[in-house]
C-alpha positions in Angstrom: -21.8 37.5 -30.2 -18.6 35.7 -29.6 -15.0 37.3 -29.6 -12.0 35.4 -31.0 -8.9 36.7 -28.9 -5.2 36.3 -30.3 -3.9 37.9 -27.1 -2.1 35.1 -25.0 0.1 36.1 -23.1 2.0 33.6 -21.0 2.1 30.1 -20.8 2.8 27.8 -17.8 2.2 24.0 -17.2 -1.4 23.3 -17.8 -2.5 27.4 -17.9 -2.6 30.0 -20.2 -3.1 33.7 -19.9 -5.1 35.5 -22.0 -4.9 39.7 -22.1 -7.1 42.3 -23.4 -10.5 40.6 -22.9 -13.7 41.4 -21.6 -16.8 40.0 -20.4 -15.4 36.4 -19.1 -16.7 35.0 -16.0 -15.2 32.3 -13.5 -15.9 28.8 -15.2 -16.9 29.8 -18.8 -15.5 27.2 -21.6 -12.8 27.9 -24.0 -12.3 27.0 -27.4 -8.8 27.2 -28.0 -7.2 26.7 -31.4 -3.3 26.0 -32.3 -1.8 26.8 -35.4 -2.1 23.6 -36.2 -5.7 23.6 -36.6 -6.2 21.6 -33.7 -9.0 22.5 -31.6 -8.9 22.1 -27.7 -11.6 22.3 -24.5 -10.5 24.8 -21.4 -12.2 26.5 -18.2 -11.8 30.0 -16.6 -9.8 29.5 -13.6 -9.7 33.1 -12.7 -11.5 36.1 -14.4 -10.2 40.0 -13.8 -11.1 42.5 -15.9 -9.0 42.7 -19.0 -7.2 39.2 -18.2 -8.3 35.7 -18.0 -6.2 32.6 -16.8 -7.7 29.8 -18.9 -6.7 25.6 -17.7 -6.3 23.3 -20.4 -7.7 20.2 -20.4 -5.8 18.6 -22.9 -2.2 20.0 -22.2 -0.3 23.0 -23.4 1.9 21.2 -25.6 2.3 22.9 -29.2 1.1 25.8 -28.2 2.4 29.1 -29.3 1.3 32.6 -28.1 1.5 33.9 -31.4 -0.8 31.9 -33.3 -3.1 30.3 -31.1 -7.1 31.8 -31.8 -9.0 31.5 -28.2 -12.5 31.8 -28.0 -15.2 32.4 -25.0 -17.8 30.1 -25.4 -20.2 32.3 -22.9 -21.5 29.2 -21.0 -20.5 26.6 -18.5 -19.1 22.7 -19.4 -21.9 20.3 -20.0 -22.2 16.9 -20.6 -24.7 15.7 -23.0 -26.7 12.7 -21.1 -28.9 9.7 -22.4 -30.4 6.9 -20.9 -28.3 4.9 -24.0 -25.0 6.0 -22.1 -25.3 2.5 -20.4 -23.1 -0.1 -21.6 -20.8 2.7 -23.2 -17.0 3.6 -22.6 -16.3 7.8 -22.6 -13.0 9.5 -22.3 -12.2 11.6 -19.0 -13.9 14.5 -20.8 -17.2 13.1 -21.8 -16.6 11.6 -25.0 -17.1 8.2 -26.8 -14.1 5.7 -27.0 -15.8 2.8 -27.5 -15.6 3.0 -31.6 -19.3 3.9 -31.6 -21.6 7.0 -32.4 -21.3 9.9 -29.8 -24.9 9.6 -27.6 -28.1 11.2 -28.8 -28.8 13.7 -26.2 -32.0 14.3 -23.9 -30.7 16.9 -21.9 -27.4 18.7 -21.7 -26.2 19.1 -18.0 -23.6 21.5 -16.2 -20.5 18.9 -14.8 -20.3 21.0 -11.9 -23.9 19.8 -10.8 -26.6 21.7 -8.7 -26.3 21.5 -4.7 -28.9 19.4 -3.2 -31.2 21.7 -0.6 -30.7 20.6 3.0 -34.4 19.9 3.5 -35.4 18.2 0.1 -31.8 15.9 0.9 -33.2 12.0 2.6 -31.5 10.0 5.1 -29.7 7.4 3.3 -31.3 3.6 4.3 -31.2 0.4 2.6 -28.7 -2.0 2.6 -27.0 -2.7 -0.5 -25.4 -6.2 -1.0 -21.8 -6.0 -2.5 -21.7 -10.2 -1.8 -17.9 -9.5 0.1 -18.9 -10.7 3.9 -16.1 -8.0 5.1 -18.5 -5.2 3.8 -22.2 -6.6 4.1 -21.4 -8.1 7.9 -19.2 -5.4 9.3 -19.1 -2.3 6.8 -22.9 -2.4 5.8 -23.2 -0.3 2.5 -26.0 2.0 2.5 -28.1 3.8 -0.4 -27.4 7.1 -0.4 -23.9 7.3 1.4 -20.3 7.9 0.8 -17.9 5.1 1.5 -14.1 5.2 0.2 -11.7 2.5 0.3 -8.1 3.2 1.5 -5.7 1.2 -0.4 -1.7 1.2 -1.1 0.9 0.7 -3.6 0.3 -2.8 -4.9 -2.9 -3.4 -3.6 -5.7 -5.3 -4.9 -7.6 -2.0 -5.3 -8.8 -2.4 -8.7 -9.7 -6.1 -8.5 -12.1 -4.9 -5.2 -13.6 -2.0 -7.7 -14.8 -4.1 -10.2 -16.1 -6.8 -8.3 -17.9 -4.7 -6.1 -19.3 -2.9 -9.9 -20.2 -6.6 -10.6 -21.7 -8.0 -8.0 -23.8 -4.5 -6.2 -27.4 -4.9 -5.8 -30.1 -3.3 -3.7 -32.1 -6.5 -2.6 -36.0 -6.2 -2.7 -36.1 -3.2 -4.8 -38.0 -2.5 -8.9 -36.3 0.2 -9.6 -32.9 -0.3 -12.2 -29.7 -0.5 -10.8 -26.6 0.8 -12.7 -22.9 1.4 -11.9 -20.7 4.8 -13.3 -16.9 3.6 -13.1 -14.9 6.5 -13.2 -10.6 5.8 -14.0 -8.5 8.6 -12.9 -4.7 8.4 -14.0 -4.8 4.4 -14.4 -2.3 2.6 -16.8 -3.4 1.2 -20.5 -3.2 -2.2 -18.7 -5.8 -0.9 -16.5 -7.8 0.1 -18.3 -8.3 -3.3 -20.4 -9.0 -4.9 -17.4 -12.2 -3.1 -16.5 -13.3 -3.3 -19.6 -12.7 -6.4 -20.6 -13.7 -7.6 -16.4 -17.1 -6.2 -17.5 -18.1 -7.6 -20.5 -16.7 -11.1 -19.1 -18.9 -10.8 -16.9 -22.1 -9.7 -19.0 -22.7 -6.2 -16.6 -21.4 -4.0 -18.9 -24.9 -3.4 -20.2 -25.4 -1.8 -16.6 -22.3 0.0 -16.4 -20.8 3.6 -17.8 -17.1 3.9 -17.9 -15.1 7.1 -18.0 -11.7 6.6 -18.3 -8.9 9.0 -17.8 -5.1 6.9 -18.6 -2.1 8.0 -17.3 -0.8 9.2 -20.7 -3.5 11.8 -21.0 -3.0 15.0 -19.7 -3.3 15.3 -15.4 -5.8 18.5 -15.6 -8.3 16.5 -17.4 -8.7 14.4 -14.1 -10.3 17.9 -12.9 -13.1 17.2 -15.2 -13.3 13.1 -15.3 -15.3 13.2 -11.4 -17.9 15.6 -11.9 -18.1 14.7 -15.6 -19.0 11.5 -14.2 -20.9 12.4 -11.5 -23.2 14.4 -13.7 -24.1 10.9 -15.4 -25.0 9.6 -12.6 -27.1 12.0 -11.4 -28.9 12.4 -14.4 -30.0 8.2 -14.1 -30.4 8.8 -10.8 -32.4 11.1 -10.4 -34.0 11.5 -14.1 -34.8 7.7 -14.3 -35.3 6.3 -10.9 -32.2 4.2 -10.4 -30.2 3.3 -7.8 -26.6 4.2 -8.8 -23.6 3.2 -7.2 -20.2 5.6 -8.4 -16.8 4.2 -8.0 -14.3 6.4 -8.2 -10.8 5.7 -8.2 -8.0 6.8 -7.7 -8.5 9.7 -5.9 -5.1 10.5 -5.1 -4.2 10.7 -8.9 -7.4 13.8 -8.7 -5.3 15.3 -5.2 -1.8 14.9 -7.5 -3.3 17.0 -10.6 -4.8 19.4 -8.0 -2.2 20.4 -6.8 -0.2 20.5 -10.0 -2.7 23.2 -11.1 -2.0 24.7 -7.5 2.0 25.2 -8.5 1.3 26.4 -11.5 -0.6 29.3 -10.5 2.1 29.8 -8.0 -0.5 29.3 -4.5 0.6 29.3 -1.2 1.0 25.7 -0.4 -0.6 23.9 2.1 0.4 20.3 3.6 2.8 18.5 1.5 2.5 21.0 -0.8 -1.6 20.3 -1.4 -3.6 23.3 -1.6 -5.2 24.9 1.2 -8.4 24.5 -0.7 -8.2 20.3 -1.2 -10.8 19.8 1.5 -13.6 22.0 -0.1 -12.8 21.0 -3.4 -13.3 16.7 -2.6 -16.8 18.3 -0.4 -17.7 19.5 -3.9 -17.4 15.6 -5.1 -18.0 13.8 -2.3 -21.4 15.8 -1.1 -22.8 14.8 -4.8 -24.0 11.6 -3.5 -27.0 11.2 -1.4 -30.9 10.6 -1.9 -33.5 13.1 -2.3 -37.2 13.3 -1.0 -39.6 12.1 -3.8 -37.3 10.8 -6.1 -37.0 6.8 -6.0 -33.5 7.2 -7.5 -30.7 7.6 -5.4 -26.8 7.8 -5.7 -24.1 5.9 -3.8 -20.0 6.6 -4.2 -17.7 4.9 -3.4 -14.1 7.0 -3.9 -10.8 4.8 -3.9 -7.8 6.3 -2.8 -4.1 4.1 -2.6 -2.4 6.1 0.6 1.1 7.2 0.1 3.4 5.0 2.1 0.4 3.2 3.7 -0.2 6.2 5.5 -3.8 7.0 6.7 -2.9 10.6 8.2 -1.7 11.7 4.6 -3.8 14.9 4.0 -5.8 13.1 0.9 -7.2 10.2 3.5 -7.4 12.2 6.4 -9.8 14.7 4.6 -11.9 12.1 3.0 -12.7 10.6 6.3 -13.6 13.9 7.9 -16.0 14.3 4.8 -17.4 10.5 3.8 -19.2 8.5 6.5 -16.4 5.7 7.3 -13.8 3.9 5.5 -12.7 0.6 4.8 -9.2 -0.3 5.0 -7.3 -2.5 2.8 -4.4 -4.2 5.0 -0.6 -5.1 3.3 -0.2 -7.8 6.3 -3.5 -10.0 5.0 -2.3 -9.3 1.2 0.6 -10.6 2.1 -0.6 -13.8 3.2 -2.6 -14.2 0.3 -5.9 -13.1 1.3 -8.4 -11.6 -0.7 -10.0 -9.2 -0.3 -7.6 -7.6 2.1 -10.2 -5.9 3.8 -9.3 -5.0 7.3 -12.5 -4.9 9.4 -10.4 -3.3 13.1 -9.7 0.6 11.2 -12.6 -0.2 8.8 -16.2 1.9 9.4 -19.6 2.4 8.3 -21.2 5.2 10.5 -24.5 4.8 8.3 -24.2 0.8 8.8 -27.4 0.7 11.3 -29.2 2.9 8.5 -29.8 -0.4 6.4 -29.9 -3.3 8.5 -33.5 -3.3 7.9 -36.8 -3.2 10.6 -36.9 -5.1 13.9 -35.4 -8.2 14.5 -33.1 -8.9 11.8 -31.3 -5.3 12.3 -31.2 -6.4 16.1 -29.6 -9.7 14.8 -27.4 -8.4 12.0 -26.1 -5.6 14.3 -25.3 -8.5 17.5 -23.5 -10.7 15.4 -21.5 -7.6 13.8 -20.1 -6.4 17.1 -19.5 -9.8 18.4 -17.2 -11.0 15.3 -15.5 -7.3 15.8 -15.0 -8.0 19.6 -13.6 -11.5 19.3 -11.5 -11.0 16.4 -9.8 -7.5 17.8 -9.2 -9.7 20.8 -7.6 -12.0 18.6 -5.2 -9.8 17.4 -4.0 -8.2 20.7 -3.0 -12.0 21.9 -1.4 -12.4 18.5 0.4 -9.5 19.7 1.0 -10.7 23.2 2.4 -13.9 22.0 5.1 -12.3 20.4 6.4 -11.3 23.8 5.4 -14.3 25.9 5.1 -17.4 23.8 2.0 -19.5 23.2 2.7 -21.5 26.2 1.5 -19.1 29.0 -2.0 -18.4 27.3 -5.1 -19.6 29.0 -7.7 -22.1 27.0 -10.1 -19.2 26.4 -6.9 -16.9 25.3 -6.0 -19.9 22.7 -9.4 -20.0 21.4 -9.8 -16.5 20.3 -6.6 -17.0 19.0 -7.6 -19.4 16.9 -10.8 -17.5 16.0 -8.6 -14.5 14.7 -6.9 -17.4 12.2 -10.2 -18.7 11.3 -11.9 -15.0 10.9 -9.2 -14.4 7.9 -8.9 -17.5 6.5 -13.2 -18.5 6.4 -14.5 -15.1 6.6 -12.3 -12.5 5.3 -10.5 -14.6 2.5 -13.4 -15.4 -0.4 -12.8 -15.5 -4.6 -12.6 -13.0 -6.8 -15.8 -14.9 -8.6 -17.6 -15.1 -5.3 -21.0 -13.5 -4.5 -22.2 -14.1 -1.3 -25.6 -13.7 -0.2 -26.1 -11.8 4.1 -27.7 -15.0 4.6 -23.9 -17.0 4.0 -22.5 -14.5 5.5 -24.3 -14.7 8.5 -23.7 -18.4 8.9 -20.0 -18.2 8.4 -20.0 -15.7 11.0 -22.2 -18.4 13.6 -20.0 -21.2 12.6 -16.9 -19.0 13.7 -18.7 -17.9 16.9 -19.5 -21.3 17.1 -16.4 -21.8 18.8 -16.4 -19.6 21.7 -18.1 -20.4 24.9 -21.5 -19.3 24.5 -20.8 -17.6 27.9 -18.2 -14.9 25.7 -21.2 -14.0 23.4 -22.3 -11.1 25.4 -23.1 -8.9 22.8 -25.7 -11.6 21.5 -29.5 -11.2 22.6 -29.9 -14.5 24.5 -32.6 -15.5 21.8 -30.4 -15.2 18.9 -28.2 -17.8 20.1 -31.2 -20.3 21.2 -32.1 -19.6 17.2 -28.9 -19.4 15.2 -26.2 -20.7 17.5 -25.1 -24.2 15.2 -24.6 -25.9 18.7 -27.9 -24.9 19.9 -29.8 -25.7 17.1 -28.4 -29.3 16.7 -29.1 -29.6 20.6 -32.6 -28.9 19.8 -32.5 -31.5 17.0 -31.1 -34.3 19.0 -33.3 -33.5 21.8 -36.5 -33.3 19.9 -35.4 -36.7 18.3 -34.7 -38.1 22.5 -38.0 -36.7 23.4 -40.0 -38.4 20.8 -38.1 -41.7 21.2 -38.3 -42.2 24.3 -42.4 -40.5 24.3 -43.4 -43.6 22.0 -41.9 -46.2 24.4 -43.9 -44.9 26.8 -41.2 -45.2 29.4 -41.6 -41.0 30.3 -43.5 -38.4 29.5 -40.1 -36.0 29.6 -41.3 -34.1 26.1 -38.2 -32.8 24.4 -35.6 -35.3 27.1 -35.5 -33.0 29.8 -38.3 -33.8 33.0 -39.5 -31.8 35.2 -37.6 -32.4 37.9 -34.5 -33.6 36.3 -32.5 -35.7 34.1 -34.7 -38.5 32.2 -34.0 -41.7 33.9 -35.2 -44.3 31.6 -36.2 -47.7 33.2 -34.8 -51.1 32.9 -36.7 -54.1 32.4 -36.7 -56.9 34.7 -34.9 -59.9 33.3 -37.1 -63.1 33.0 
């Protein structure tokens, strides 16, 4: 039977203290009713035995301790989950803002999710193509793994989110693929965007939106991952679907975090985060992942805009220890208009060689990655070199990776909002670039991908087998593709009459 308490106590920030209770345990939901009538959702932060501190999701404000009823539900928050949730737009909390019915649900699932056994958990593998070359080429997405993107202030964050939602697909697979686009703290503006990005672009129908504004009250970002993450696992791993998460931004998550932190008066930890950040993103972050005999698997990919640009902030520097790479948005190429501003140098995939796929084309998709990497980072230390000593006292070979760093950004790095490019364009962009280098620099090519995919080599090969056969049908030498045995073809004159 459920108890109705009248005993609150105190009130501070997002929290309320409850006296005189019994039988409460850590995470039970809260009915909480204001004298108003108003009903509102909470969670048991911390249960004693006659007293329970109680976190609000939709904000303290016009609450009194005098009047307000609060009730202990007696189980955990769940999220009622459908297949028909595609194509539909929830609040941070689960529910429908989208003007239509709230979803019939299958099943009813606890938001803080199950952890996946260590031996049942699969290796993620498979390349999934986001059609951005700075990603595919250098950055390789896998199924199964955890990527975030460091942004900034100002950055084209939200633009890279949605294209990615847009244009993600795991090539040579039946199985559905969907997207769960989770909004934490984002403006109105925002908001509109996505939404109206997606159904511009007909992939609504694939996608579920949960969307938490920056009017809405901060402890409700608690819920709006996990909430979301409990979507996604249910299509994962309930319907056989590969599933790619965004989340963003997770620094608006850190922010309400430790807002909670203050009000519960914690020891802080750095910059005033609590000591317990790191565990608490591991609870989010470790959700993703494949598991053994399920088809379905579950990708994220957590945004984050760094405070003052600053990738040793405690919100970046704890999602790298916990995700497998990064990729790095750079102010410098924003600035010179380049989209996306992905920088490939501070940028990595450690699960990259994962889904490069069997035999030769991981072999070739992994050369041509570490070559583009070599030449372009050597690019940038003469661009910094030249600062000191001018252009003039460069080598040829020193002004031709120069110019290859200009070229990287502008041909391979820069590409349209709109633009969905295939690994097989992105691999010839990057053989066109490396195109001019001496082939004698391409030392982290195998030998026989640059007698096969080198442009220069292969148009040799055309003009050569065009020579050979020319010269075959005259009958004047017997040279094959214009190169004798024993040297150059000398073709012979005819006597004049």
């Amino acid at each position: 039977m459920l108890k109705e308490y009248t005993s609150v106590e105190e009130i501070s920030g997002p929290l309320m203290i409850v006296d005189d209770i019994e039988d409460v345990a850590y995470g039970e939901l809260v009915e909480v009713t204001i004298s108003t009538g108003e009903k509102r959702l909470g969670q048991v932060l911390e249960a004693r035995e006659t007293k329970a501190v109680v976190q609000l999701f939709e904000g303290t404000s016009g609450i009194d301790t005098k009047n307000t009823k609060v009730r202990f539900i007696g189980e955990t928050m769940k999220l009622a989950v459908s297949n028909e949730m595609l194509g539909r737009v929830f609040n941070g909390t689960g529910k429908p803002i989208d003007g239509m019915p709230a979803v019939i649900a299958k099943k009813r699932l606890d938001i803080n999710g199950q952890a996946i056994n260590p031996y049942r958990r699969d290796h993620p593998s498979q390349f999934i193509q986001t059609g951005i070359s700075t990603i595919d080429l250098n950055n390789t997405l896998v199924r199964g793994q955890k990527l975030p993107i460091f942004s900034g202030a100002g950055l084209p964050h939200n633009m890279l989110a949605a294209q990615i939602a847009r244009q993600a697909r795991v090539l040579g697979e039946k199985e559905g693929f969907a997207v769960v686009f989770a909004a934490m703290g984002i403006t109105a503006e925002e908001s509109l965007f996505f939404r109206q990005e997606f159904e511009r672009t007909g992939s609504l129908g694939n996608v579920v939106m949960f969307l938490n504004l920056a009017n809405d009250p901060a402890i409700e970002r608690i819920i709006t991952p996990r909430v979301a993450l409990t979507a996604a696992e249910y299509l994962a791993y309930e319907h056989n679907m590969q599933v790619l998460i965004i989340l963003t931004d997770m620094t608006n998550y850190c922010e309400a975090l430790r807002e909670i932190s203050a009000a519960r008066s914690e020891v802080p930890g750095r910059r005033g985060f609590p000591g317990y950040m790191y565990t608490d993103l591991a609870s989010i972050y470790e959700r993703a992942g494949r598991i053994k005999g399920r088809k379905g698997s579950l990708t994220q990919m957590p945004i984050l805009s760094m405070p003052d640009d600053d990738i040793t902030h405690p919100i970046p520097d704890l999602t790298g220890y916990i995700t497998e790479g990064q990729l790095v948005q750079n102010r410098d190429l924003h600035r010179k208009g380049i989209y996306p501003p992905v920088n490939v140098l501070p940028s990595l995939s450690r699960l990259m060689k994962n889904g490069l796929g069997p035999g030769k084309t991981r072999e070739d998709h992994a050369n041509v990655s570490d070559q583009v990497y070599a030449a372009y980072a050597q690019g940038i230390e003469l661009r910094d070199l030249v600062a000191v000593i001018g252009k003039e006292s460069l080598s040829e070979l020193d002004l031709k990776y120069l110019e290859f760093a200009d070229k990287f950004e502008d041909k391979f790095v820069r590409q349209g909002y709109d633009e969905n490019r295939p690994i097989e364009v992105t691999l010839s962009i990057a053989w066109e670039l490396l195109s001019d280098l001496p082939i004698s620099e391409l030392k982290r090519v195998k030998e026989e991908w640059i007698e096969k995919y080198h442009p220069h080599k292969k148009k040799a090969k055309k003009m050569s087998g065009k020579i050979g056969s020319n010269v075959k049908a005259t009958g004047e030498t017997s040279g094959g593709l214009g190169v004798s045995s024993v040297g150059p073809i000398r073709v012979k004159k005819k006597k004049k009459v």
